[in-house]
Biopython code that builds the backbone (N, CA, C, O; Angstrom):
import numpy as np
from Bio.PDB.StructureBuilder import StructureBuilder

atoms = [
    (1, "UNK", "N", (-25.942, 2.745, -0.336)),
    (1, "UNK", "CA", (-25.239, 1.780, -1.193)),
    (1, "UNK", "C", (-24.016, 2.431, -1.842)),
    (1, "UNK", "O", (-23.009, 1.833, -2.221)),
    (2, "UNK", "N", (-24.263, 3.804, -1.917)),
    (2, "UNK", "CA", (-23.212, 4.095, -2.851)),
    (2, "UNK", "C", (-21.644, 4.969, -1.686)),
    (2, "UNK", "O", (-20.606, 5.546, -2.010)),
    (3, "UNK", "N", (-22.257, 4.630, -0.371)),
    (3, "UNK", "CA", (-21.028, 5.160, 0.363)),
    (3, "UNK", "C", (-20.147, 3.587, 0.204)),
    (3, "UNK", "O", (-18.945, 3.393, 0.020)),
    (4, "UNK", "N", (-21.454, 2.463, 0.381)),
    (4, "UNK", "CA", (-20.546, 1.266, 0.626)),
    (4, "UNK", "C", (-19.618, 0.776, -0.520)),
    (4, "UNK", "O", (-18.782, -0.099, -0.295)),
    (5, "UNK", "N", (-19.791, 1.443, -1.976)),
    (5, "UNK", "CA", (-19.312, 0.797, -2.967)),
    (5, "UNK", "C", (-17.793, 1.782, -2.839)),
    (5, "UNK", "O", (-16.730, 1.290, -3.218)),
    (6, "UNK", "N", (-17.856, 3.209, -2.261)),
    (6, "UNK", "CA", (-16.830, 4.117, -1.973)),
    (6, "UNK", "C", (-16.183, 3.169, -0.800)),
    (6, "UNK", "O", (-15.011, 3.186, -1.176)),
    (7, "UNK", "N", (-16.189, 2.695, -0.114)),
    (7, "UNK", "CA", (-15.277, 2.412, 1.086)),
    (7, "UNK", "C", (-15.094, 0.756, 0.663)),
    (7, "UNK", "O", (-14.626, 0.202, 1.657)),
    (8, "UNK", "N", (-15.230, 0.071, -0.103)),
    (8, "UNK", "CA", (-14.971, -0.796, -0.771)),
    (8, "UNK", "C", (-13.847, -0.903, -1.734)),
    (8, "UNK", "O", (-13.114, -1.863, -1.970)),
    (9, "UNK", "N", (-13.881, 0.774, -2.444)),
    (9, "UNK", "CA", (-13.192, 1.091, -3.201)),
    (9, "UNK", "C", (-11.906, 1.245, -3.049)),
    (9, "UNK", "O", (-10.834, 0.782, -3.440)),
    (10, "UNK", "N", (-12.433, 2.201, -2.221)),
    (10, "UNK", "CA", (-11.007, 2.425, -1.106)),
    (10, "UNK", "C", (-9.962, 1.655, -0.215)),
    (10, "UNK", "O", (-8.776, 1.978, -0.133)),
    (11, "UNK", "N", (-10.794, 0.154, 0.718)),
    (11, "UNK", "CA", (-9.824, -0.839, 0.520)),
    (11, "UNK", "C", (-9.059, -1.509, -0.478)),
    (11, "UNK", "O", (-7.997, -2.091, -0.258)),
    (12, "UNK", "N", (-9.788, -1.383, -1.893)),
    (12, "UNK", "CA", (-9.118, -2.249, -2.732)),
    (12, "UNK", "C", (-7.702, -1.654, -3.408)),
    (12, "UNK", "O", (-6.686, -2.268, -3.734)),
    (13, "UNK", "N", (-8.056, -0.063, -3.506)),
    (13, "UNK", "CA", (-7.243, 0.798, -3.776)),
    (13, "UNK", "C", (-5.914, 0.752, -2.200)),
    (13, "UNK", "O", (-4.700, 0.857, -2.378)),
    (14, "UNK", "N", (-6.294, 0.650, -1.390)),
    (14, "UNK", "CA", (-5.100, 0.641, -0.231)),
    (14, "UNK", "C", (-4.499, -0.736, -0.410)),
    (14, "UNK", "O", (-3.282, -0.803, -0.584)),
    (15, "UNK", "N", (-5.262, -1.897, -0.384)),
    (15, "UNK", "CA", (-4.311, -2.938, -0.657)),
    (15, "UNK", "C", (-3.414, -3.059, -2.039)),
    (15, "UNK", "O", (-2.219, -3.348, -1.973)),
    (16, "UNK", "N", (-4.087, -2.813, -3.306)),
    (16, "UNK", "CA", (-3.183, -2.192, -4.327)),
    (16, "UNK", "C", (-2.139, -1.561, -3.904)),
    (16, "UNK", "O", (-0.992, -1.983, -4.051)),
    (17, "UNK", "N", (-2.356, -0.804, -3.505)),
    (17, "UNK", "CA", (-1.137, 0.341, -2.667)),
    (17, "UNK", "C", (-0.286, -0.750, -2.162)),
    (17, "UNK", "O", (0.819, -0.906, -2.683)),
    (18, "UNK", "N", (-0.645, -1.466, -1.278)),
    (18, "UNK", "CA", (0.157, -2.421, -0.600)),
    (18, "UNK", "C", (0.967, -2.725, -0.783)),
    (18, "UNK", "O", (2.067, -2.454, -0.300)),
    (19, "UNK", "N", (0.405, -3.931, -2.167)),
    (19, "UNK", "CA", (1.186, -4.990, -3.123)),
    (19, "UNK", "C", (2.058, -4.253, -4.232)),
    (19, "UNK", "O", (2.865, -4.932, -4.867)),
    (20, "UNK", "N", (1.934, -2.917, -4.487)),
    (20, "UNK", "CA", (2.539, -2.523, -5.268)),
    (20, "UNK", "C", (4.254, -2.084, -4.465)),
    (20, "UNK", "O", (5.358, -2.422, -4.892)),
    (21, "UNK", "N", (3.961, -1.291, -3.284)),
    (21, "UNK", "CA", (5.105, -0.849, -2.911)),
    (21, "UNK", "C", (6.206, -2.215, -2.231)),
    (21, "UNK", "O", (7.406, -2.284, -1.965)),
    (22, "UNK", "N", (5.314, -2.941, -2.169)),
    (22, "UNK", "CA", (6.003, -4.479, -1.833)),
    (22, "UNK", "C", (6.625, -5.273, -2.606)),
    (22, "UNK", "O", (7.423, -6.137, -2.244)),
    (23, "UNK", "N", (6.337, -5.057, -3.567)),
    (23, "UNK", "CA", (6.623, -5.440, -4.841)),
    (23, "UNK", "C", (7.673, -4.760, -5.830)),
    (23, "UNK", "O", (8.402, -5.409, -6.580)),
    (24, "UNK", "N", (7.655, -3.189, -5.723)),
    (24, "UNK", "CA", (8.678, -2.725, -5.911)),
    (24, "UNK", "C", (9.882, -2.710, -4.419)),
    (24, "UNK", "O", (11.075, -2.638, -4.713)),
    (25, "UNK", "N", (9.584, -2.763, -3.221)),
    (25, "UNK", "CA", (10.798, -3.095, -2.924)),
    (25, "UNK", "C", (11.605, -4.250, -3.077)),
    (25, "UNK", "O", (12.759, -4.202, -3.503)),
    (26, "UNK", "N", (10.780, -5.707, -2.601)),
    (26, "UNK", "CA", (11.283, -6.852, -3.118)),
    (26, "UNK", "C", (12.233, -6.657, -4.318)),
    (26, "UNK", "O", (13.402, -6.991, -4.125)),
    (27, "UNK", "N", (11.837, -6.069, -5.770)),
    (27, "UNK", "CA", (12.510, -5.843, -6.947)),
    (27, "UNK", "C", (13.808, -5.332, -6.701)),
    (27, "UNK", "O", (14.813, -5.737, -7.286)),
    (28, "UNK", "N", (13.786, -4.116, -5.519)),
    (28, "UNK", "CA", (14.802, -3.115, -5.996)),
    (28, "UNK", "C", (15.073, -2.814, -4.562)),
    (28, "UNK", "O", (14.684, -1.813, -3.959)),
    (29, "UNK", "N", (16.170, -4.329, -3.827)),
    (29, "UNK", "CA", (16.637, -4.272, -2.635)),
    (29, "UNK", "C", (17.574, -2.946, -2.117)),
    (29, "UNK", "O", (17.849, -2.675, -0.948)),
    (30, "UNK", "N", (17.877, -2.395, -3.025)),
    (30, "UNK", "CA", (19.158, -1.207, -2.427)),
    (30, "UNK", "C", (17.752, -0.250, -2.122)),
    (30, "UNK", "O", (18.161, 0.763, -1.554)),
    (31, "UNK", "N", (16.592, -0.199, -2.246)),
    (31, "UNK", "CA", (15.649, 1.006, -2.239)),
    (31, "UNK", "C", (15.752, 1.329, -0.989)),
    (31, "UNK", "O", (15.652, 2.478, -0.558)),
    (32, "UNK", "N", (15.999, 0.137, -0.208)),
    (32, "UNK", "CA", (15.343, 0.549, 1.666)),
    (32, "UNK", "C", (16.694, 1.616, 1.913)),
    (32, "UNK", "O", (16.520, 2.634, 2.582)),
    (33, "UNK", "N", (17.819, 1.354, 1.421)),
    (33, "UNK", "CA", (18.802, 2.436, 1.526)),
    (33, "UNK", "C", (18.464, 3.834, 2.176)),
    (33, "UNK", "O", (18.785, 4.515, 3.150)),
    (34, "UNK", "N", (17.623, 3.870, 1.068)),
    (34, "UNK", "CA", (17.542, 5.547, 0.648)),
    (34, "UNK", "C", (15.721, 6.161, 1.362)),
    (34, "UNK", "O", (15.406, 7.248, 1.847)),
    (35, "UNK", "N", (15.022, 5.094, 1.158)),
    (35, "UNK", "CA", (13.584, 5.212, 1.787)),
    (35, "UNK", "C", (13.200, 3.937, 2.684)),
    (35, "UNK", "O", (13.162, 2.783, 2.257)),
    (36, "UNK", "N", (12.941, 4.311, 3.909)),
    (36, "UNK", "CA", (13.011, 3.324, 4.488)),
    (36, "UNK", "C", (11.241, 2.742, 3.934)),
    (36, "UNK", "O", (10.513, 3.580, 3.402)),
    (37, "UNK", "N", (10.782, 1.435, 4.117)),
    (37, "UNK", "CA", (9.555, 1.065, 3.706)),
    (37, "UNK", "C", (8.448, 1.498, 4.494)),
    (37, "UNK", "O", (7.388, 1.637, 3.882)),
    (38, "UNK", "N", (8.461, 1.768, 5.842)),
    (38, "UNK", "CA", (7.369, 2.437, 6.855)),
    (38, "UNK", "C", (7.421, 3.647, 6.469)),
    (38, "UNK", "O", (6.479, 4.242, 6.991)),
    (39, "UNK", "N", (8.332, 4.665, 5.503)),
    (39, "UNK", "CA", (7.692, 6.103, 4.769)),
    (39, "UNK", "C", (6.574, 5.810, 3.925)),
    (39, "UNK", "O", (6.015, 6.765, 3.385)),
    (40, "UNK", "N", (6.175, 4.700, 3.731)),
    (40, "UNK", "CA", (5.060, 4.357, 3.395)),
    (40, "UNK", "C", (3.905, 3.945, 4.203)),
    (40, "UNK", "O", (3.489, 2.823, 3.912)),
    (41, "UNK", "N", (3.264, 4.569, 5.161)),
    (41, "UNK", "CA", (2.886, 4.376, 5.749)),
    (41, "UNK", "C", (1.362, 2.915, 5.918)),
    (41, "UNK", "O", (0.289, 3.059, 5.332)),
    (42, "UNK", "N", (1.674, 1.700, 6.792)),
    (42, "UNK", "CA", (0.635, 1.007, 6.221)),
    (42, "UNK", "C", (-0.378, 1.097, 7.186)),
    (42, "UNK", "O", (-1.477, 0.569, 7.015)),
    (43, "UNK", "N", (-0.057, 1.779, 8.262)),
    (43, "UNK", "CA", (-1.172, 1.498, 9.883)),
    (43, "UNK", "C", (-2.527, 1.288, 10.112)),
    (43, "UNK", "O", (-3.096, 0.734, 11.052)),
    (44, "UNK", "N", (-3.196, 2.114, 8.537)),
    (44, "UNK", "CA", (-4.141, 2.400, 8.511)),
    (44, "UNK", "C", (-4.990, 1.405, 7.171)),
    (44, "UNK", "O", (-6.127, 1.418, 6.701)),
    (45, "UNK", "N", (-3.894, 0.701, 6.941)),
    (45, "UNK", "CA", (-4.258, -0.125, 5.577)),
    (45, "UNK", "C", (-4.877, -1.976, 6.089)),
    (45, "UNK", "O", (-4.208, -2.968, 6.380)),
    (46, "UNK", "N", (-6.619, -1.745, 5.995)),
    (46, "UNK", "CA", (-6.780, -3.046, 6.134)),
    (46, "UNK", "C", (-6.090, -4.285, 5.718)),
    (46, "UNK", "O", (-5.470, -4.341, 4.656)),
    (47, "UNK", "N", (-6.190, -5.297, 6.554)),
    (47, "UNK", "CA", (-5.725, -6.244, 5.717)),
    (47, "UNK", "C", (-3.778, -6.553, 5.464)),
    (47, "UNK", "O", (-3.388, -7.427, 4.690)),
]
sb = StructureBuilder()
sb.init_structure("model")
sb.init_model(0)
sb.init_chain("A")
sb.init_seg("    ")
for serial, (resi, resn, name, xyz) in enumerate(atoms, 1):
    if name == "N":
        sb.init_residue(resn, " ", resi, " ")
    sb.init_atom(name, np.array(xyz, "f"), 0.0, 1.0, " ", f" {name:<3s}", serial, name[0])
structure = sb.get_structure()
């Protein structure tokens, strides 16, 4: 039970991840400039 509440965790924490860096680019269009958005890597991010 307690690996499943860890890998639970861990999706919720990667989609966080998600919405956050999505969210700051949306905000702050000149960003892709300088970092493109796939240096964020999502390949591995359910969902």
């Amino acid at each position: 039970a307690m690996a499943d509440n860890i890998i639970k965790a861990d999706i919720v924490v990667r989609k966080l991840y998600h919405r956050i860096v999505e969210e700051v680019y949306s905000g702050i269009p000149w960003l892709s400039n300088f970092i493109d958005i796939r240096f964020f890597d999502f390949t591995d991010c359910p969902g």
